[in-house]
N, C-alpha and C positions, 0 to 999 in steps of 0.2 A: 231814452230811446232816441235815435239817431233824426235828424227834422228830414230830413232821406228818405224816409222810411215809409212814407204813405204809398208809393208808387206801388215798393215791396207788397207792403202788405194788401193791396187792392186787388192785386193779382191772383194772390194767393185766397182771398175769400170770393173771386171768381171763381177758380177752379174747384174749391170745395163745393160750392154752392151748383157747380156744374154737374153732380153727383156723378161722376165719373172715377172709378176708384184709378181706373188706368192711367190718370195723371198722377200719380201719389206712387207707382210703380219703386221697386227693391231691385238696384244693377246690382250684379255679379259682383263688383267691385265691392260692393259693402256686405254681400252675405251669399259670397260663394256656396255655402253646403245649400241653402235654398234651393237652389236652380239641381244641383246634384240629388237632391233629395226627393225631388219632382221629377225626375230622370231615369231612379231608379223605382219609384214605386210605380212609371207608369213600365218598365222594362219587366217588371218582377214582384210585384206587390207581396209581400211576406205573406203567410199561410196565418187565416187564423185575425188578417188585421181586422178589425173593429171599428175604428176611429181615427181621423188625422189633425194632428194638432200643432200648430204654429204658436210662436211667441215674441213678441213687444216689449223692449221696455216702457213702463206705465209712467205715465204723465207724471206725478209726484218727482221720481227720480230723475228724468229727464230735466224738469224746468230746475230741480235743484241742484242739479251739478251745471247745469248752462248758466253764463253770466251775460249779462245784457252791457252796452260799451263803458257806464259807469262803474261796471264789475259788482252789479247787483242782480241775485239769482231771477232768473226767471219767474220763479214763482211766486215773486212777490212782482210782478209787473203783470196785471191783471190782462193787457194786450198783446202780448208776444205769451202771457201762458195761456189765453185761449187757442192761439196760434198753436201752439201743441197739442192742445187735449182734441182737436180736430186735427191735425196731421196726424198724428197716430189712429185717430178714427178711422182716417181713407187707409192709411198701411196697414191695420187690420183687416178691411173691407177687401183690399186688393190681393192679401194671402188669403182670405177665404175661396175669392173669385178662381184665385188658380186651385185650390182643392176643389171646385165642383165639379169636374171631369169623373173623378173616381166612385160620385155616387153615394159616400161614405157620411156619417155625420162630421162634422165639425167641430174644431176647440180651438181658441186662439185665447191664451193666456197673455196678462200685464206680470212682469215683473216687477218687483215694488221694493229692492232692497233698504230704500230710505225711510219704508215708512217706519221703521226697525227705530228711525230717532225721531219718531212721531212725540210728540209731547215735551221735546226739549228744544233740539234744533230749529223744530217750525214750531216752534211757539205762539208765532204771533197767526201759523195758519189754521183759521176758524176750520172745525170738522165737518163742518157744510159744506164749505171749498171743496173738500176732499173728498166725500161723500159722490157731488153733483160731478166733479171732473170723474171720477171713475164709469160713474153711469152712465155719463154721456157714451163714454167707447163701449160699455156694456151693452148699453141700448142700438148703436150700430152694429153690433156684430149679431145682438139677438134678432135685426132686423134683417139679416139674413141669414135665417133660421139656423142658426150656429146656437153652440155653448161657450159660457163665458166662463174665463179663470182668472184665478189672483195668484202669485206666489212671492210670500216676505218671507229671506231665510233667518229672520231674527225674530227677536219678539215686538207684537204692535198692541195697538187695540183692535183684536180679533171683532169684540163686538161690533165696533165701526164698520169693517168689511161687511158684519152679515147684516149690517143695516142697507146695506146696498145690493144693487139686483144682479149679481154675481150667482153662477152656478157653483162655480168648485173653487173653494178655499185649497189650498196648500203650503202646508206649515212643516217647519221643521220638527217633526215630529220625535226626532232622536234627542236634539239639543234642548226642546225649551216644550216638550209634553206637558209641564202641569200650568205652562200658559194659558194650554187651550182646555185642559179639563178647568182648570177654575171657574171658565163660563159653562157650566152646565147647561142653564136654562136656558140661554142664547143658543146655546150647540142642538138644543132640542128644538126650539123653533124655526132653527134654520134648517133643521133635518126637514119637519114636518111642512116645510112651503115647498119640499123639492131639491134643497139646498145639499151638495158633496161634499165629503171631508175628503181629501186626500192628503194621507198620514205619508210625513218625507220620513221613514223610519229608517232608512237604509243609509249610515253619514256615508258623504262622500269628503270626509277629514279623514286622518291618518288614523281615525278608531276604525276607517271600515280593516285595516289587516288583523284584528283582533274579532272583528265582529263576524256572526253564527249565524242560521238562521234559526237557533234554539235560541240563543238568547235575543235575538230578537222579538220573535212571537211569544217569547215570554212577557217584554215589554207590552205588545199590543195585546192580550188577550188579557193585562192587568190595566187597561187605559179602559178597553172596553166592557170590562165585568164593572168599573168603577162610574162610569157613560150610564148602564144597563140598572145597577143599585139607584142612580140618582134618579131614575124616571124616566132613562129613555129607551122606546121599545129597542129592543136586540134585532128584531130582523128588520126594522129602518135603518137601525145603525149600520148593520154588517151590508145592506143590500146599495147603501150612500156613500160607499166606503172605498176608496179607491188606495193602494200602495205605491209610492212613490220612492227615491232616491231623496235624501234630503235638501238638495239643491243640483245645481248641475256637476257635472263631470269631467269638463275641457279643461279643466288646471292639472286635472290626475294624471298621475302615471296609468299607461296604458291597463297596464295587468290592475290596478286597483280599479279603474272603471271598470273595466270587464265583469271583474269580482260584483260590483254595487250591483250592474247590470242582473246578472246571473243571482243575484240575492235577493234581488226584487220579484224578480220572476219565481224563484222557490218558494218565495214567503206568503205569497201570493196563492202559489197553489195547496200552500200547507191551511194556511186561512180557510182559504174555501171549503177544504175535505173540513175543516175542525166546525163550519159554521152552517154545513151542507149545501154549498150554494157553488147552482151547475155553470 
């Protein structure tokens, strides 16, 4: 780390410690749809919404793709990745602050695509590490009575996430489903503390032009009868159960997001008629 560096960083653990999320503020320049998106929900709030939910990339991925001046990641420099896993704290704080206008619950999800090489790449990073940096921004966002989310569109140690105080897990539920059914018992304990599954069943890879939402719900009605055999009650499962898209959609061709869009939404309400739930 730079001998420079103390001024920087003095600063910076003033204003955190200022608890002021409004220093920690998101310009237009780095995330134009934000400000659009705040813009129109206050102009025209869709029919029906329930929930608004923002998202971060999570600390893991951050400190491992930044490299500090010797070109060593972050995440292994215990003082510039704390310096993260508190800057993302406030920048979640500060998307919540601007959702409190509409009255609505909260969600502000970490993205986590790197924990995907949990166990090989960070090798040397203890799962304590990884554990405590999560929960810390868990713990600020629940501190302003929000819900917390995780989303890895590869496979991780699921069980790790549900050892942390995380409300909604979201997994790629199309690509890599018997990851997360192999934890059963974990899947049920996390159900029973509160904890949400949200199943990304819907790819948004080149399978969604083939994909139904017959052969979809066929997938999910065979994860969950398999959930339901192992011991875990059916109306905690279906009722903690949210449907998702299996990652995001700004790489797609327009007409294939639309499609993931519109299959989420059918699948969803096929679910619901097949599990009776209003």
């Amino acid at each position: 780390m730079p001998e420079d560096s103390t001024e920087e960083l003095e600063e910076f653990y003033n204003k955190y410690m200022a608890e002021d999320a409004s220093l920690f503020s998101i310009s237009d320049s780095h995330a134009l749809g934000f400000s659009n998106m705040l813009r129109l929900v206050k102009e025209k709030a869709p029919e029906g919404l329930r929930a608004i939910k923002g998202q971060i990339v999570g600390p893991i991925t951050l400190a491992g793709s930044l490299k500090d001046p010797e070109q060593i990641a972050m995440l292994h420099n215990p003082v510039l990745f704390d310096v993260i896993v508190k800057l993302l704290a406030m920048k979640a704080c500060w998307q919540l602050d601007q959702y409190s206008e509409f009255g609505l619950p909260r969600i502000i999800f970490l993205d986590e695509p790197y924990l995907s090489s949990y166990g090989s790449a960070f090798a040397n990073l203890k799962k304590e590490q990884i554990v405590d940096s999560l929960n810390e921004i868990f713990m600020a966002i629940h501190n302003r009575d929000s819900l917390s989310g995780i989303h890895c569109c590869g496979n991780t140690d699921w069980t790790m996430l549900m050892e942390t105080g995380v409300d909604i897990i979201n997994f790629d539920a199309f690509g890599y489903m018997d990851s997360m059914l192999m934890y059963r018992n974990e899947v049920r304990s996390f159900l029973e503390r509160g904890g949400i599954i949200a199943w990304g069943i819907v790819p948004t890879t080149d399978s969604i032009k083939e994909a139904t939402v017959d052969n979809l719900i066929e997938k999910m009605v065979v994860a969950i009868d398999y959930l339901v055999n192992s011991g875990i009650d059916q109306k905690l499962l279906i009722e903690n159960s949210l449907i998702t898209p299996s990652c995001g959609t700004g790489t797609m061709p327009l007409e294939d997001a639309e499609k993931a869009m519109t299959l989420t939404h059918e699948l969803t309400i096929k679910l619901k008629n097949k599990y009776n739930i209003t």
